[in-house]
C-alpha positions in Angstrom: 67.1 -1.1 -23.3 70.3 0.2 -21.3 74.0 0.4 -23.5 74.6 -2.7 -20.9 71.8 -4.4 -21.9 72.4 -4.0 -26.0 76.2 -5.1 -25.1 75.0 -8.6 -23.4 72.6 -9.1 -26.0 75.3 -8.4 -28.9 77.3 -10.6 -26.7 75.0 -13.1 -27.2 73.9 -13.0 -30.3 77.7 -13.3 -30.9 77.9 -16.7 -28.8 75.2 -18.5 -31.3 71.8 -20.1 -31.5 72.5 -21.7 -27.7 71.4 -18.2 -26.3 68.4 -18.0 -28.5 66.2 -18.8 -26.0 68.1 -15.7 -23.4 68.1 -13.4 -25.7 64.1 -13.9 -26.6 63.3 -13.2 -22.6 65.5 -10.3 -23.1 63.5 -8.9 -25.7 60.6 -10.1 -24.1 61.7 -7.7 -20.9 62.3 -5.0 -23.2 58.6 -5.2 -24.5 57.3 -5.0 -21.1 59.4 -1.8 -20.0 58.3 0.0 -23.4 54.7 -1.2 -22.9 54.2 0.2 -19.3 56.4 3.1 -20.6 53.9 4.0 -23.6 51.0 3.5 -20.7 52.4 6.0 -18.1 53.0 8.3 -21.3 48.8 8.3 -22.4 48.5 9.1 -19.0 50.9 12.3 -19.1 49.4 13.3 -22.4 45.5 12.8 -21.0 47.0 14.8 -17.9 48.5 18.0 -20.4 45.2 17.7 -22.2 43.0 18.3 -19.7 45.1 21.4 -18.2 45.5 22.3 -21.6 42.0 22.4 -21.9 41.2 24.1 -18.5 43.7 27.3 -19.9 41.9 27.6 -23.0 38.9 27.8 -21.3 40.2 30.6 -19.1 41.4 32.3 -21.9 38.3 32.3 -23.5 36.4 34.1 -20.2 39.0 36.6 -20.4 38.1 37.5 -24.3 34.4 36.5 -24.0 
């Protein structure tokens, strides 16, 4: 969540219980973002593994 983003919701959090409902869709936004965020970052890390994989295995050609 963006400094902007924290500051509205502090804002209203501070305003009371008639922007409970705002600030659960703003949370529920957040969720999403970290969600998809987390996915594209098991891709990345399957990604490194596999070159990572590839080097060791030319590595081991060389000493083999």
């Amino acid at each position: 969540m963006t400094i902007g983003k924290m500051q509205t919701f502090a804002k209203l959090r501070s305003a009371g219980d008639s922007t409970i409902g705002e600030r659960r869709q703003m949370l529920e936004s957040h969720l999403q973002d970290v969600q998809a965020e987390v996915v594209a970052m098991q891709k990345a890390a399957a990604a490194l593994q596999v070159k990572i994989d590839y080097y060791r295995e030319l590595e081991a050609r060389q000493d083999g």
